[in-house]
N, C-alpha and C positions, 0 to 999 in steps of 0.2 A: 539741573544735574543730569548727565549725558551717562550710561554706564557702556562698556564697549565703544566709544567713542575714536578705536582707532580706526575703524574700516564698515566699509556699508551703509547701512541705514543710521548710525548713531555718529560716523564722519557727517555724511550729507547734513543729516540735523544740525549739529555742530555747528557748519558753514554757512546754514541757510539763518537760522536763529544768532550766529555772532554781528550781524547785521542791526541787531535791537536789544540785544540782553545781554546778559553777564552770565555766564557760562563756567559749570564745574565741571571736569572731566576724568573721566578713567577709562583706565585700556590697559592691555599687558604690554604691547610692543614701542618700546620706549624712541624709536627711530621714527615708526608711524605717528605717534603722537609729537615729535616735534617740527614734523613734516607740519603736522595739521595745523599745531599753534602757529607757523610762520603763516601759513593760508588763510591763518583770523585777525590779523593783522593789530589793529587799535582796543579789539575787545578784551574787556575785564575778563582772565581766565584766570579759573584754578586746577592747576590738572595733576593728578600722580600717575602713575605706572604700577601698577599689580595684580596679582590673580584673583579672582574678586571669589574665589572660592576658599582664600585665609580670612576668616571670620574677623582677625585683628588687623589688620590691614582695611579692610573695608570698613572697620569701627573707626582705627585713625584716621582714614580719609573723610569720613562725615565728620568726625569732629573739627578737622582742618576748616571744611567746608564752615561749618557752622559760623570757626572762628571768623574765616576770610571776609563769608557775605552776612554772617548774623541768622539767613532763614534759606531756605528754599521754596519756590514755587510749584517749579514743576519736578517731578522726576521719571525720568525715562531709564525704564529696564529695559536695555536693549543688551547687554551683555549675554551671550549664550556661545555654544557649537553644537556642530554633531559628531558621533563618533564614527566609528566603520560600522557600514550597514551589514546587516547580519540576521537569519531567522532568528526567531526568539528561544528556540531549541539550543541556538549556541551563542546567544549573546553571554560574553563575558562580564558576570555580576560586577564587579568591580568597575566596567567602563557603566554600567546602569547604574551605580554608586555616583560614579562620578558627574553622570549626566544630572542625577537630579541635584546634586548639589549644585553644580550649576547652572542650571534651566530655570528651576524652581527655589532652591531653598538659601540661593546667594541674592535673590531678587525679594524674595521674603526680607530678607535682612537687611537687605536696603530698601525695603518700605518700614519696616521696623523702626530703623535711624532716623528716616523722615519726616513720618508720619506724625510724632508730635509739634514736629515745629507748625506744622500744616494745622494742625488739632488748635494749636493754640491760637493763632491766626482765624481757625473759622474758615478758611479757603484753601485751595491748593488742586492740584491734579496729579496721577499717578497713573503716567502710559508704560502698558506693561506688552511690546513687542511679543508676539507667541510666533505661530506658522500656521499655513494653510493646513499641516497635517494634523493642528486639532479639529478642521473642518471635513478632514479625507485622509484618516489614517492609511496607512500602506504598507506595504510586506517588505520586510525588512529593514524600518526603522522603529525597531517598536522601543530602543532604548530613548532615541530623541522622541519620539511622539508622545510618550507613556509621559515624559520629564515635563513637555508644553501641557500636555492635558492635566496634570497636577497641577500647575500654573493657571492656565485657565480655568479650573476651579477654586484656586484659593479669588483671584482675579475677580470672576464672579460674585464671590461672597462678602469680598470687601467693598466691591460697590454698593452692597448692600449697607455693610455697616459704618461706611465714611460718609454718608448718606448727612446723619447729626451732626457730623463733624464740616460740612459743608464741603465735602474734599469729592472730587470728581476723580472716577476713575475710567481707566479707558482701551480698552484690547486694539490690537491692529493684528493684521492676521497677513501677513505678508506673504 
């Protein structure tokens, strides 16, 4: 399961992985994403279209999923952006609102949906996409950096606790 899957690092994935697996996707841009399914040719795909920051819409999507393939193996949080950069003097709360709902707490919830199927299995992996700027914060992104470094510590913490559950988790810092 691919999140942001229309562009960048969660297309490429997409392309590189429908080579061997079966693949579930999400993205907002419904042109981009049919571009991609024609590009994956023969592979088992299940893809929707939506803002992965509508809590019910990413709840039906994993249920879809579930329905389609039964489990998931892996899931990749790669779904994110940034907003306008800005000191932190005048960033506008509500684009910081909105960052973290989507940086961090729409990627929660799609470890949330996952994560038992994974539990129950005893195996699994959960690649959680962040950015260099949780390694080198910088002046004036402190809405996207503040929303990855959240990320990066839930991140953290769950490798710890999926540990019993035999479920690997995995940061990439692009």
């Amino acid at each position: 399961m691919i999140t942001g899957a229309t562009g960048g690092i969660g297309e490429a994935l997409a392309i590189l992985l429908s080579k061997e697996y079966n693949l579930a996707l999400c993205g907002r841009n419904e042109a981009k994403m049919s571009l991609l399914l024609q590009e994956l040719g023969d592979c088992h795909v299940y893809s929707e279209c939506f803002d992965i920051t509508d809590a019910n819409k990413r709840h039906a999507f994993c249920e879809n999923v579930k329905k389609e393939f039964g489990s998931v193996d892996v899931l990749v949080n790669n779904a994110g952006a940034n907003t306008k950069k800005d000191k932190i003097i005048h960033i506008n709360l509500d684009d910081l609102r909105y960052m973290f709902e989507l940086n961090c707490v729409s990627a929660v919830g799609m470890i949330q949906e996952i994560y038992p199927l994974m539990a129950e299995k005893q195996c699994g992996l959960v690649v959680n996409i962040l950015s260099s700027c949780c390694l080198f914060n910088n002046p004036m992104t402190g809405s996207y950096s503040a929303s990855k470094d959240a990320m990066e510590g839930i991140s953290k913490i769950l490798t710890k606790e999926a540990k019993s559950d035999h479920i690997g988790v995995c940061n990439v810092y692009p």
